[in-house]
N, C-alpha and C positions, 0 to 999 in steps of 0.2 A: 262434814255432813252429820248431821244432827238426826238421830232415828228416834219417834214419838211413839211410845205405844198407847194405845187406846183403847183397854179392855171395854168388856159390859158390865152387866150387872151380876154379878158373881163374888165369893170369896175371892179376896186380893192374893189368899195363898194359892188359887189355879193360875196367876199372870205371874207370881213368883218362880212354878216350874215350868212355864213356859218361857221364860228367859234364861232358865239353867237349863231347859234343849236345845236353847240355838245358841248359847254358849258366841255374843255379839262379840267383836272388837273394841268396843269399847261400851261406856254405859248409858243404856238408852233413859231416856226422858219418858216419865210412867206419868202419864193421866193419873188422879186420884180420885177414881171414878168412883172409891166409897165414902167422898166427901161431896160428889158433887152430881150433876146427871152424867150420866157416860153418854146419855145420845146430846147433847148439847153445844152445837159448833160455838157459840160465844164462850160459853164457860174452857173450852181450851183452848179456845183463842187465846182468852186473856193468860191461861197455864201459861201458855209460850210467851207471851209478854213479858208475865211477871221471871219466868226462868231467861228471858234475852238467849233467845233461841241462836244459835249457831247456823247459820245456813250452808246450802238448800234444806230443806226438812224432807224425810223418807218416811212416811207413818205406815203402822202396822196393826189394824185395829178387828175389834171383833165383837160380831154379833151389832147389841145395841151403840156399842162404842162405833160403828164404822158409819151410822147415820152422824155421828159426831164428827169422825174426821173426815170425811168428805166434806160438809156445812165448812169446816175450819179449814182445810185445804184450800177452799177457792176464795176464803175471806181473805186467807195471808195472799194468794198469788193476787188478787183484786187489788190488794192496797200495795202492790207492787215487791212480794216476796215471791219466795223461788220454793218451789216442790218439785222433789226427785219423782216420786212415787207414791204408790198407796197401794199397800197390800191388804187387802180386805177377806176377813177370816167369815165365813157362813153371815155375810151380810143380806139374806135372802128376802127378796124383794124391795130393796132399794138400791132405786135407779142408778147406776155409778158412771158421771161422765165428765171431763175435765181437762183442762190444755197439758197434761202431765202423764206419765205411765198409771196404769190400772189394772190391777193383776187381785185374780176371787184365787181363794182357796175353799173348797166345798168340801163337806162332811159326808155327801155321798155324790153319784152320778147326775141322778134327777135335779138334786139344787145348783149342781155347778150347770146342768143344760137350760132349765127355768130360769138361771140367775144372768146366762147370756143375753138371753128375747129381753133384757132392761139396757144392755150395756149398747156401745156404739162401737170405734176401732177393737179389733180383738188382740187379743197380748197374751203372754205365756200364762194359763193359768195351770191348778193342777184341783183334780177331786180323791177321794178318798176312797178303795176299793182293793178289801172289800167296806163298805159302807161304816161308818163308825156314830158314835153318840157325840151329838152338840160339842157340849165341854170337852169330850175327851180329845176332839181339835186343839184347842186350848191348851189343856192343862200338859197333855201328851203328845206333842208334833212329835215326837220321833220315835214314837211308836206306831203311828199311821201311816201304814203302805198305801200307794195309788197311784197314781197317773200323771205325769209330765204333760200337759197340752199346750204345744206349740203356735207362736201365733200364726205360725204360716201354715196354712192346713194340709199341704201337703208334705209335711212331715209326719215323721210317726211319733204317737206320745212313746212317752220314757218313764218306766216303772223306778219309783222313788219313795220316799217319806217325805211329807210334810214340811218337819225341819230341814231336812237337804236343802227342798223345792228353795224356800222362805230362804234359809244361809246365800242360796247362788243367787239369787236377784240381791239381797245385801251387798254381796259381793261386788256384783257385776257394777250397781252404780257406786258403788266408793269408789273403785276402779276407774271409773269414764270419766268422774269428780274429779280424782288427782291430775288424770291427764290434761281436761280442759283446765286447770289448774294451773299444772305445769306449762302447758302450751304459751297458757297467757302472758307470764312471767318470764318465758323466753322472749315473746314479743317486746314484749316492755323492757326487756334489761333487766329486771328485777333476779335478784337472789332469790331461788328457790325458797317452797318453806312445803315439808312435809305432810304438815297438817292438813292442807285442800280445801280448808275452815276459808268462809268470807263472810263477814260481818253480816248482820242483818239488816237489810233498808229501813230507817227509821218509820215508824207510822204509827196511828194511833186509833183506837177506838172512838175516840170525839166523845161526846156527850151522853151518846145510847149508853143506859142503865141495863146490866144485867137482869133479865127477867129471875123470878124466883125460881126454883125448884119444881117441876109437875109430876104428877105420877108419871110411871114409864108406862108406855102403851105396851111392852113385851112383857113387863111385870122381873121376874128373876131370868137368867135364864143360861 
């Protein structure tokens, strides 16, 4: 499993300590979103192309970045690839919906309740409380205390950080990965292989040109 991160528009040094709080298993695939638009489902598309992404993909994206990886989530599953996940960091007000897990993390209470009235199946998410600044999502998950929200609503949320929240959903689907994985390979006869990696479906972008570059409708942020 392949985990994509997909910052916004910000210093690429706040998505550098956000990979040193969650401290991945191995090393995720960074958007270079100060080369390119960060809300642009083509332009990472093509990222994952030109890197021959490893499948399923797990993206991890935020703010301006998560209009990007949604758009590129359903492009890769559309032309026949496999998405674990999409963890979407204060994606506030866009729509998040897709044949794959969907999981908001919210910078305070109000945007993680506003940010549901967009969504459809509900999934574990968590928000931040008490309330914290935009970036400091970002830069600082594991410093932000809040709230575990369960998808089954009648459970109780579970006080946590950020990074925890983000590390246990990593977990859980590398986890489900190796199994159905491993499962397979029983089936088939096949020697094991630890990895849980399975090639990616060949496919192509066809002839559509890259659009240019727009200004961001969020501006920095």
């Amino acid at each position: 499993m392949n985990i994509v991160i997909c910052p916004g528009i910000h210093s690429s040094e706040l998505t550098q300590c956000f990979i040193a709080d969650l401290q991945f298993s191995h090393s995720p695939l960074i958007f270079p979103a100060e080369k390119a638009p960060a809300y642009s489902p083509l332009h990472i598309l093509k990222f994952l192309l030109d890197a021959d992404s490893i499948e399923p993909l797990l993206f991890v994206a935020f703010s301006a970045g998560v209009v990007g990886a949604i758009g590129a989530a359903r492009l890769w599953q559309n032309q026949g690839g496999r998405i674990k996940a999409l963890i979407a960091l204060d994606g506030w007000g866009v729509p998040l919906a897709g044949n794959f897990p969907i999981h908001r993390v919210s910078h305070d209470r109000l945007t993680a309740w506003s940010s549901a009235l967009l969504d459809g199946d509900s999934s574990d998410n968590f928000y931040a409380d008490p309330a914290v600044d935009h970036l400091t999502l970002w830069r600082s998950p594991q410093t932000v205390q809040g709230q575990w929200t369960p998808a089954h609503k009648d459970s109780r949320s579970i006080s946590t950080t950020a990074a925890s929240f983000i590390t246990a959903l990593v977990q859980r689907y590398e986890t489900s990965e190796l199994s159905a994985t491993l499962d397979l390979l029983r089936e088939s006869g096949q020697p094991s292989s630890r990895s849980g990696a399975s090639p990616r479906q060949p496919f192509s972008l066809g002839r559509r040109e890259l659009e240019p570059p727009v200004p961001s409708p969020w501006g920095e942020d």
